[in-house]
N, C-alpha and C positions, 0 to 999 in steps of 0.2 A: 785521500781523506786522512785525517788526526784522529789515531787513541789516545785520550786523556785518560789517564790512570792516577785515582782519585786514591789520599792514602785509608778516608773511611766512605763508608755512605751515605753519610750527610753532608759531606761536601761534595760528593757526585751526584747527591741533589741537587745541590746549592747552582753548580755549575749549568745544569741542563735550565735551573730555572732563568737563568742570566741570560742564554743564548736565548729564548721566547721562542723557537722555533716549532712549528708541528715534527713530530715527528712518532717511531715507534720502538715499542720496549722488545729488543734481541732477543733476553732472556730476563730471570731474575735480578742481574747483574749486571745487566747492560743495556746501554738504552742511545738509539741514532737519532741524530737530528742534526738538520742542521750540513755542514762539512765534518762533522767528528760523533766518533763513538766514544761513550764515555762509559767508564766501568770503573771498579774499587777493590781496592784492596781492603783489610781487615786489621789495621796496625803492620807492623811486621810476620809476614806469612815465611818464613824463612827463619833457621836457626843453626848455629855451629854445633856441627858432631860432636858426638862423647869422644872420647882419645881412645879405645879400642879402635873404633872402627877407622882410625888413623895409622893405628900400628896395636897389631892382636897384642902382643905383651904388657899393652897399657891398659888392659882389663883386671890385673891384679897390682894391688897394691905391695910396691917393695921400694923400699929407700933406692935400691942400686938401680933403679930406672927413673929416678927422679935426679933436672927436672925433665918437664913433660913440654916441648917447645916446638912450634910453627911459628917463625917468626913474618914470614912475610903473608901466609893466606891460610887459614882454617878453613879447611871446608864447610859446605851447610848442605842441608836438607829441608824440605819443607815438613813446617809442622803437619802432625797426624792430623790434627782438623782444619788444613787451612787446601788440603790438595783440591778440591774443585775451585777455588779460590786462582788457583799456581795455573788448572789446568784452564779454565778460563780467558786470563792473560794471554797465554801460549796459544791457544786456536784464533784468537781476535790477531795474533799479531803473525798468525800463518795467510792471514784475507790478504792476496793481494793490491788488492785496495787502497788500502793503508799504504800509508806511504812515510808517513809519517807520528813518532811517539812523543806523549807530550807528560811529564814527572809533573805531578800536582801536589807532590807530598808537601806537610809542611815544610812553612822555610829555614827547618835547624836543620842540624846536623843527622840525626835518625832520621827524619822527615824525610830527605835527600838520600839517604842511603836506602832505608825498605819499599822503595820503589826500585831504584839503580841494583839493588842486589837480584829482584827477580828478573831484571832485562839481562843481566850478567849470564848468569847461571842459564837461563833460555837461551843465550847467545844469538841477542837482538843486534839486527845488521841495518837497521834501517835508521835514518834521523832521529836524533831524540832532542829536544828542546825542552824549556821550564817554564812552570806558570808560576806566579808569584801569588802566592796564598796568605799571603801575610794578610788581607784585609777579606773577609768572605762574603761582602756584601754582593749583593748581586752587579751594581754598577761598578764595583771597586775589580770583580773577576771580569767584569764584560771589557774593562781595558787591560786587565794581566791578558786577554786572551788575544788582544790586539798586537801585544810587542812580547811574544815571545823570546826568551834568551837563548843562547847554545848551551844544552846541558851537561856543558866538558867544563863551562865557566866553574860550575859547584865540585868539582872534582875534591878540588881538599875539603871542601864539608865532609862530603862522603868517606872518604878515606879516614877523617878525624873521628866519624862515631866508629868505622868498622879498627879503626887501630884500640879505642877502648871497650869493644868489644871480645877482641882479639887478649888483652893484658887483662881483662877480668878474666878468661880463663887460665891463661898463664900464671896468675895469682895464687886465686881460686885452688885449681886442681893441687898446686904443687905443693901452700902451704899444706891446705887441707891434706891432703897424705902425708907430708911430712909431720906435723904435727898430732897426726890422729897414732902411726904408727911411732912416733917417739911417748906418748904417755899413755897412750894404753884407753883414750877415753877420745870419742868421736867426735870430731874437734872437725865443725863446714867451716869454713875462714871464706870470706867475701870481703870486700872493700868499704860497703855499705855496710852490709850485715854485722861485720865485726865490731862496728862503730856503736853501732844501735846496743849491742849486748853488754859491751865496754861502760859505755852512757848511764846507760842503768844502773849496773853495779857500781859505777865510780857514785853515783847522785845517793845510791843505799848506803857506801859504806860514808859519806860524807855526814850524812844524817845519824848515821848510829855513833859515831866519833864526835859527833859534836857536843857541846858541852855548852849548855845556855850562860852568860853572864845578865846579870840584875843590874840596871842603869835608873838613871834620876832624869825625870821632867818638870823642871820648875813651873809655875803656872801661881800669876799673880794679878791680882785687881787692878786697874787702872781708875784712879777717881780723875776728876775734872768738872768743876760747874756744879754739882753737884750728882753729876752721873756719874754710871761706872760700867765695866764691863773687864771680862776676864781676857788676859793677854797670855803669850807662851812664849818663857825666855828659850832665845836659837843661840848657840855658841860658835863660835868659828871652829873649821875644822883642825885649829893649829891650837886653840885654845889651852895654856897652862892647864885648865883644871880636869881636862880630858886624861883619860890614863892610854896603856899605850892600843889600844882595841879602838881609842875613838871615842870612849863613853865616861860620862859624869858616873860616874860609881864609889868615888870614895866618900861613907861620911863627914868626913873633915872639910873636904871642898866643896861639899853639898851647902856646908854651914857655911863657910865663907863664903860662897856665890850669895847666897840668903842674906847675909850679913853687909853683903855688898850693896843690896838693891831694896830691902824691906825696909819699908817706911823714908825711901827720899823722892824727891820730885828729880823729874828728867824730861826734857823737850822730848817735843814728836810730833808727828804729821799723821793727817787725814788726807788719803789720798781717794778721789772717786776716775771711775772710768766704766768706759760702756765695752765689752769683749767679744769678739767675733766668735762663733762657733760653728766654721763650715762641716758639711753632712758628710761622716762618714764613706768612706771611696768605697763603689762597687767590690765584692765578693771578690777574692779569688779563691780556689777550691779549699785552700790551707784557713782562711778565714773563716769559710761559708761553715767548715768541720767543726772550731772553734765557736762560732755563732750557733750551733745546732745542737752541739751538747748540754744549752739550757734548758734544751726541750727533752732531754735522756737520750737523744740520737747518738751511736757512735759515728765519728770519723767514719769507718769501714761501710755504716750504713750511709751517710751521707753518700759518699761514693757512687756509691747504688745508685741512690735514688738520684740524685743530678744526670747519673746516664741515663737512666729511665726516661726523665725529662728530656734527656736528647734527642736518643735514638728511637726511641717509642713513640712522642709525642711532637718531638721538634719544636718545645715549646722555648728553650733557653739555649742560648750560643754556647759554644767549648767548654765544657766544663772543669777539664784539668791541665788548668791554667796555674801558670804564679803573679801573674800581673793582674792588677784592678783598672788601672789606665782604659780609658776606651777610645776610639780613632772621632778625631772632630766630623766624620759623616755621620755618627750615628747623634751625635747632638744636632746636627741639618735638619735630619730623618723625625727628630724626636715628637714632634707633635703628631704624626700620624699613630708611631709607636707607641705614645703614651696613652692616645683614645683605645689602642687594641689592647693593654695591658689592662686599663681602667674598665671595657668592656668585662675582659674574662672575669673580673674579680665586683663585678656587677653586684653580686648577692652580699660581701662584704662593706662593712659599712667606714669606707675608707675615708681620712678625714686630710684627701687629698687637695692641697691647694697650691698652683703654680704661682711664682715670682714671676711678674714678666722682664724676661731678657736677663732673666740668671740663670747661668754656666757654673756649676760647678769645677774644682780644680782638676776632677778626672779626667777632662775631655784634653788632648792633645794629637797636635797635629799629627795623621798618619804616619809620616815617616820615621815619627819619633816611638809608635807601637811597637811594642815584641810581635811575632806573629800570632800570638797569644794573646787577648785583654781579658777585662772582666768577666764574669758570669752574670749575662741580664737576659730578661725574657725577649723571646726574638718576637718578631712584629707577625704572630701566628694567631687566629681566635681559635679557642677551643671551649668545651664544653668542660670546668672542672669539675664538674660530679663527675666524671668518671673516671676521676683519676681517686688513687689508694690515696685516705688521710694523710699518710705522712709527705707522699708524694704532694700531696695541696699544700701541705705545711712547709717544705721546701720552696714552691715554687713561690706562694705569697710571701716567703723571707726575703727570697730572691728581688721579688719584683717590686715588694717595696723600698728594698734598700736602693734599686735602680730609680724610682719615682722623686728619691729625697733629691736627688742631684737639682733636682729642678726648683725646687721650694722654698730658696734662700735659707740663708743663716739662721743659727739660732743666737741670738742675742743676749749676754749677762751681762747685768749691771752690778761691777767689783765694786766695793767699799773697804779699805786698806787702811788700818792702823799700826804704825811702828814707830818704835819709842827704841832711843837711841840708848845704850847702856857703857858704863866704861868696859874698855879695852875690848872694843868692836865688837861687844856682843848686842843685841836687838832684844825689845818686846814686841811680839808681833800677833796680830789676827785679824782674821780675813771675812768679808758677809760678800755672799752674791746669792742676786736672787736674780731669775729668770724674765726678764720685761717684753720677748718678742721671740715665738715662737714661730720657725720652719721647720723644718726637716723635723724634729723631735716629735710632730704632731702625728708621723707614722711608726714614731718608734715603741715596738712593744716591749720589747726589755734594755734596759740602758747598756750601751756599747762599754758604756763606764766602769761597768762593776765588775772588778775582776779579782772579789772577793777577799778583798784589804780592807780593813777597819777604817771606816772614814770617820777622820775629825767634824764634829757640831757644828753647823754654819750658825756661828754664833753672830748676832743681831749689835751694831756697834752705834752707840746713841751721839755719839759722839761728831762734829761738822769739823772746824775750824780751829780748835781746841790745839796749843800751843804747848802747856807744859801740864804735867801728869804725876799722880802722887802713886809709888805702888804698894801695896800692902797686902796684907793677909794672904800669905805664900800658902800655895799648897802643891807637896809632894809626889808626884806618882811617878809609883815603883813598878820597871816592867822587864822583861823577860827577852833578851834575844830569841830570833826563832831560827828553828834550822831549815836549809832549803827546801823546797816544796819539792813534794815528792811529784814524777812527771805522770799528766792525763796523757790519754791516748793521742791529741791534739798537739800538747805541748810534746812530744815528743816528734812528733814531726815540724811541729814547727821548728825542733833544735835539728833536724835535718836540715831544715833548708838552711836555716842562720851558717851552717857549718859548707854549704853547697854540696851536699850529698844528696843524692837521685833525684828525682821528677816528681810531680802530679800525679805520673803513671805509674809510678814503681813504689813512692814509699810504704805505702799502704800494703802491700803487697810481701816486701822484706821485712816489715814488723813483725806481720800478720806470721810468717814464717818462723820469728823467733819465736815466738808460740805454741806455736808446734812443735818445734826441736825439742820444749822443755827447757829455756832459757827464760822466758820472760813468763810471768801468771799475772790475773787483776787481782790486787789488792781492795777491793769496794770499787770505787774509780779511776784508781792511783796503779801505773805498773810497776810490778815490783820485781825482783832477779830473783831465781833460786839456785840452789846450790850450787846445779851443775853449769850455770852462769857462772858463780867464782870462778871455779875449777876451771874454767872456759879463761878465763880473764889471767888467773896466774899463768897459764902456761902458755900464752900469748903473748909475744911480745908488744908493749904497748907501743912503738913506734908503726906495728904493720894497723892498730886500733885506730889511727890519727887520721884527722881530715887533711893532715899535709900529705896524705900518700896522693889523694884528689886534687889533691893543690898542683902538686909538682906535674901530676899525669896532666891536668891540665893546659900546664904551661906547653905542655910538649904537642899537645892537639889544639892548640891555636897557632903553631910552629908549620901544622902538618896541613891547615886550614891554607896559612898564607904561601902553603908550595916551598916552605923552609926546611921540611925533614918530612924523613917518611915512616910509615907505617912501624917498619923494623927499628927506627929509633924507639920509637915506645919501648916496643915487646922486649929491646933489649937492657931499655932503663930499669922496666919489669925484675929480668933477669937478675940485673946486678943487684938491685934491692933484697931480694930473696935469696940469693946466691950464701950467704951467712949463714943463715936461718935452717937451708937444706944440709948445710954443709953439718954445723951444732948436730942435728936429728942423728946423722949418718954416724958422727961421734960417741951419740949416748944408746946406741944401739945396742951395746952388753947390757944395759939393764934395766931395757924395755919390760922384760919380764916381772922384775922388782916395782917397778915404775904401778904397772897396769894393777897388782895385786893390793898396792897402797892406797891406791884412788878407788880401789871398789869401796862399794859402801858394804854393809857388813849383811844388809837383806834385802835382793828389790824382784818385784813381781816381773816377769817377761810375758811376754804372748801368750806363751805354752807351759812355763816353770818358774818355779816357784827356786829362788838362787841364793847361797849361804852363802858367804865368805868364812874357812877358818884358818886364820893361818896362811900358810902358801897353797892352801887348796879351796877349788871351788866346788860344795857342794849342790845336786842339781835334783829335783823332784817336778818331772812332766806330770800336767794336770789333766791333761785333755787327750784324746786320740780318735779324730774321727767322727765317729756320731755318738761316742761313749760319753758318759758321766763324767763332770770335771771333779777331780778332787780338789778339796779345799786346804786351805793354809795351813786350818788345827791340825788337820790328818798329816801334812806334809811334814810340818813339826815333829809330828809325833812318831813318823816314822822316821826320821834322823835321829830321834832321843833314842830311837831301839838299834839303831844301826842299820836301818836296811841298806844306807847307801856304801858304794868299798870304793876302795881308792884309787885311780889309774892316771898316768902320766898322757898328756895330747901334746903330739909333736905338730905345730903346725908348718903349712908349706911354706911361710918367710923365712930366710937364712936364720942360723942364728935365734930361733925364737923358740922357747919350750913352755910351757904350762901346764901345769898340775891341776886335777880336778876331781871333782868324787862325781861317780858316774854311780844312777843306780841301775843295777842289773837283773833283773827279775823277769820270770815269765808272767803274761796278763794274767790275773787272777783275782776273782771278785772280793769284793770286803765290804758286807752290806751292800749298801746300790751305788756303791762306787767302784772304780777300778785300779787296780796298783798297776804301772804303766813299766815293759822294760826296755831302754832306751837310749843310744847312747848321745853323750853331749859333746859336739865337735863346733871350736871355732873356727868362722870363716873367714880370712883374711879382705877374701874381695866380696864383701855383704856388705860395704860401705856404700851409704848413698852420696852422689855427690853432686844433686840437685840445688843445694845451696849455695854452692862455690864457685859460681859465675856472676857475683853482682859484688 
């Protein structure tokens, strides 16, 4: 018999429903039919150790053990909630029975490896073969299961996710120490992450630096016949009277462009045409985020709820996808899937109407899909009252944007007036109006508006009309604007533009800068805070760059085609940080100096209330236990009198001293509060370094 090992459990549904066989469910996990058992994994149930449990001296942070390197194999361990998961796999693949293992994961690189890693680590003796999961229909896996591969073919997949596995923590671990112990200020460094906090701060300080310039748009009558209508002169981009920004802005050339064109006749054409407007491409997750923030949904809810939709209801394919593309079966399929679509959404008053025998541009031939496509409702009936609002409001975005593919174009009919000007500049304006409505007749908010000031679709009386008098010029004066500060949306979409992480991850690494205390919302806008700068200066902007992802790239498409290995990475890793370690280990006499200048002058901790003066830190514990917290006034007020005295803290890093005001007192009450006495010791290895592997 065949273990197929699913990498979630809706595609170890998907697969049992393909095979049609009777058969009975093992456990919650597992289920025989047929010749195979089929069970799931849970993404990656498997993860690379922290570097103590590698070698105990990598538990504290010091320059002189840095870097921190396994070049050819990291250990792992299985995650804390994934062991009944780990131990599952292991007792199915003890059944003598089995004779054979079959990798379902998807068809990337991860996909290929968080299956291959749990056979590893078990130390699986038995055949392993691959199913091809790129298409999850049911007839598409009923012939992946027909022509199995040998699963040694995908070897460099495998190798290529676990070698950038391996160099994010290489990265990770060694800036992050380095960096945190050269300035004094708790510096995660990731490859993704660093980018995200980078982005931010580069896009704030762009906006505070910028400085608007004031430019001219001419805007003049066109007569003819005795009609007329308002035109808008376009300059070339080379244009004499342009200054050096690009823009009409001096008055003197304002008047002479005026001077040039007010009050003469000049030929021009009427041009008509009829303009296609095919229906916006299925969702991918980056889009559908995008799409949902009209409704005040964030990104991170979005998320949510499209899993919900999945793995709850089964109501909508993959959700964290980048591709819109869908596999030409599902456009075969589509009349059955459009009555189950159109059923669920029965109570809504859909003003759905098919073209017959139009295809939209989405559909393309299988072999040309990611193993990813769009997000569209899968051909399931359910009942949606029972699904949470927002959860209905997803999935009807979903499902209509999937219905448009079917309902032909939308059709506008352009009306084009340009009127030729000396030295190649144009009068020009544009009329369309809408004559043949598809797909638009499901759209509740226009794809279009993406909150840019549109130009009047002004109405041009005008047919056949040859030559044109212009006059009565008018001036408007407008303002450059500075970059748009990024949505939560727009920010990941500048992840992927850059190719930094997945569907699965960016959400995730944002969400983290967040919490560090890098990024805050600004209304709906992210915005940096301080300790972002502070993050940013003392980062080198070369390790911030999407070419670090570039290069590492290059080197795991190398490692894919059996060109390099593993240890190339980890060592290209090396060499890139090799500087950077080396610089920290150099400025090590005045770490001290360093960390005292970067404190801010007062910030609240957990437990104390913390002064900077001078080269000492002053310290006032608030809390102890089940006692009364003192408050800030009191804390204040008891430094204005002195209670705190002065003592030197030698910490355990080489080389590292600190001054601090310690207060020293027995408990002793003050009203219904407590003066607390206590001493304040920094810890060198209190770093966390949960952020330094991405």
């Amino acid at each position: 018999m065949k273990l197929i090992i699913a990498e979630k459990p809706v595609l170890a549904r998907n697969i049992v429903q393909c095979i049609r066989q009777k058969g009975k469910r093992v456990n919650d996990r597992t289920y025989m039919c047929s010749d195979y058992y089929i069970t799931h994994l849970a993404g990656h149930i498997m993860e690379h150790v922290e570097p103590y449990k590698i070698n105990p001296k990598w538990a504290k942070w010091r320059l002189e053990d840095l870097p921190i390197c396994v070049c050819n194999y990291w250990p792992k361990e299985v995650k804390k909630d994934k062991q009944e998961l780990y131990d599952n796999v292991k007792s199915l693949l003890e059944l003598d029975e089995i004779d054979e293992v079959v990798n379902a994961g998807d068809m990337d690189a991860e996909g290929q490896l968080l299956v291959d890693e749990v056979l590893l680590d078990i130390g699986c003796k038995k055949k392993e073969t691959r199913l091809n999961t790129a298409d999850t229909t049911p007839e598409a896996l009923k012939k992946s299961l027909e022509s199995l591969k040998d699963n040694s073919l995908y070897r460099g997949l495998r190798d290529s996710a676990e070698a950038r596995g391996i160099a994010d923590m290489v990265h990770g671990f060694n800036l992050s120490r380095a960096k945190t112990l050269q300035t004094g200020i708790k510096i995660n460094i990731g490859r993704v992450a660093s980018f995200v906090v980078y982005s931010v701060v580069k896009r704030d300080k762009d906006i505070e630096a910028f400085a608007s310039r004031e430019f001219a748009t001419l805007f003049f009558k066109a007569f003819a016949n005795g009609k007329s209508c308002v035109v808008k002169v376009v300059l070339p981009k080379d244009d004499r009277l342009l200054d050096e920004y690009g823009y009409l802005s001096d008055p003197a050339k304002i008047e002479e462009l005026k001077s040039i064109i007010d009050g003469k006749d000049f030929s021009g054409e009427v041009k008509e045409t009829d303009v296609r407007r095919v229906p916006p491409m299925p969702f991918s997750l980056l889009t559908l985020q995008k799409h949902m923030q009209r409704f005040k949904i964030k990104p991170d809810e979005t998320l949510e709820l499209t899993q919900s939709l999945r793995d709850k209801y089964n109501l909508i394919t993959y959700n964290r996808t980048e591709h819109c593309e869908l596999p030409m079966s599902y456009y075969d399929s589509h009349d059955r899937d459009v009555r189950t679509v159109l059923a669920n959404l029965r109570d809504m008053n859909m003003a759905y109407c098919e073209e017959p025998g139009y295809k939209s541009k989405c559909f393309v031939d299988s072999d040309k899909v990611a193993e990813h496509f769009g997000i569209i409702p899968q051909n399931v009936s359910a009942d949606l009252s029972q699904l949470t609002d927002m959860e209905h409001l997803c999935y009807c975005e979903i499902a209509k944007r999937y219905l448009m593919q079917f309902m032909g174009d939308d059709v506008d009919h352009r009306k084009t007036l340009t009127i030729d000007l000396p030295e190649g500049r144009i009068a020009k304006v544009c009329q369309t109006v809408l004559v043949e409505r598809g797909w638009s007749r499901l759209e509740s908010l226009s794809d279009e508006d993406d909150g840019e000031e549109k130009e009047e679709n002004v109405e041009i009386p005008f047919t056949d009309e040859k030559e044109f008098l212009l006059s009565d010029c008018r001036v408007k004066m407008s303002k450059t604007k500075p970059p748009k500060r990024f949505t939560l949306a727009d920010l990941l979409a500048h992840l992927k533009k850059n190719g930094l992480g997945t569907p699965a991850t960016r959400d995730a690494i944002v969400k983290r800068q967040f919490e560090s205390g890098y990024l805050i919302m600004s209304g709906k806008f992210v915005a940096s805070t301080p300790l972002a700068h502070r993050y940013v200066e003392n980062v080198p902007e070369e390790i911030m760059s999407p070419e670090v992802t570039r290069k590492w790239e290059n080197i795991q498409e190398r490692i894919e085609n059996g060109e390099a290995s593993i240890e190339t990475l980890v060592k290209s890793v090396l060499e890139s940080i090799d500087p950077i370690i080396k610089g920290a280990k150099a400025d090590s006499e005045t770490i001290r100096e360093n960390r005292m200048k970067l404190l801010p002058p007062f910030w609240k901790g957990e437990n104390s209330y913390n002064y900077r003066d001078g080269d000492f830190i002053k310290v006032i514990y608030r809390k102890s236990g089940i006692f009364h917290k003192i408050t800030e006034a009191q804390a204040r007020k008891l430094l204005e009198k002195g209670a705190a005295t002065k003592a030197n803290l030698f910490s355990t890093c080489k080389n590292e001293v600190f001054k601090a005001d310690v207060t020293v007192r027995e408990w002793r009450k003050s009203g219904k509060f407590l003066v607390p006495e206590i001493d304040y010791v920094i810890a060198e290895d209190a770093h966390s370094e949960s952020d330094s592997k991405k």
